[in-house]
C-alpha positions, -999 to +999 in steps of 0.1 A: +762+373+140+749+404+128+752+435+150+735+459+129+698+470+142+671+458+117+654+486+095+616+491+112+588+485+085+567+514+078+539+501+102+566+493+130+584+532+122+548+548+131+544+526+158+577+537+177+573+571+167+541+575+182+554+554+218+580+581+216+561+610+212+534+593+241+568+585+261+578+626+259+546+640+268+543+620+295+577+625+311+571+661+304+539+661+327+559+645+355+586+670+358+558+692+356+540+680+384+573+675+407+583+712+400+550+719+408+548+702+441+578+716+455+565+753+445+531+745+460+549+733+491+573+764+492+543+790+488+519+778+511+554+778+541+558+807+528+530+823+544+535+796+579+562+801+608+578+767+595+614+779+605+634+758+576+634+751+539+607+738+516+612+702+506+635+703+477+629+688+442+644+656+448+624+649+478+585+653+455+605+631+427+615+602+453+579+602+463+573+600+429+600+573+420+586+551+454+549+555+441+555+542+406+584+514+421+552+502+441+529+506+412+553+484+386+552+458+414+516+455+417+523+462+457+492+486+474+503+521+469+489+530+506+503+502+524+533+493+504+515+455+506+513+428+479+539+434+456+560+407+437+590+406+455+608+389+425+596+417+399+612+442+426+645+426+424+647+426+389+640+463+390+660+473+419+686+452+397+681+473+365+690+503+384+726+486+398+733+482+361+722+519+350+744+532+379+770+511+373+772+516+339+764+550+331+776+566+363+806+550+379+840+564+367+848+537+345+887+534+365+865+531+397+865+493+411+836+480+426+850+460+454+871+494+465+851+521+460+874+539+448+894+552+415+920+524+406+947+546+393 
C-alpha cells in the first residue's frame, strides 16, 4: 500500500492552484457579507427604539450555513421543499465526523459526554 500522496502533474498543479485561489476569494466575500449584515442590522437599530442587541455574527452566518445546506440539496431556498433527503444525510453526516474529529477532546467518550479520565 502506498501512503504517500502522488506528485500533481504540471496541468493538475495549475489546476488546484487556481480552485484554491477561486476557493479563497470566495470564502473571503462570504465573511465579508456576514460581517456586513450584522453591521447593516446594528446601524439601522441603531437609529430605532428596538430595546436589545443587534443579531450577532453567528446568527447572519447560520442563515447563511441554512441557505447553502438547502442549496447543496437541491431543496427550494424559500420553502425549504424538494430537497434529497439522502444527500442531506450524507452531509449532516460529514459534519458529525468534522465535530467529532476535530473538536471533541480526544479523552472525551461519546456515549458519556464527558472526559474519560
Amino acid at each position: 500500500m502506498n501512503d504517500s500522496c502522488p506528485v500533481p502533474t504540471p496541468v493538475q498543479r495549475q489546476y488546484l492552484d487556481i480552485q484554491d485561489k477561486a476557493q479563497k476569494a470566495m470564502l473571503e466575500t462570504i465573511y465579508k457579507a456576514i460581517g456586513d449584515a450584522a453591521a447593516r442590522a446594528a446601524e439601522e437599530l441603531r437609529s430605532t427604539d428596538w430595546p436589545d442587541g443587534p443579531p450577532a455574527y453567528e446568527y447572519f452566518a447560520a442563515v447563511a450555513h441554512q441557505k447553502l445546506f438547502l442549496l447543496l440539496c437541491g431543496a427550494d431556498l424559500d420553502t425549504m421543499r424538494g430537497g434529497d433527503r439522502k444527500l442531506a444525510g450524507h452531509i449532516l453526516e460529514n459534519g458529525r465526523n468534522i465535530a467529532e474529529h476535530y473538536f471533541t477532546d480526544r479523552t472525551e467518550t461519546p456515549a458519556s459526554g464527558g472526559t474519560a479520565g
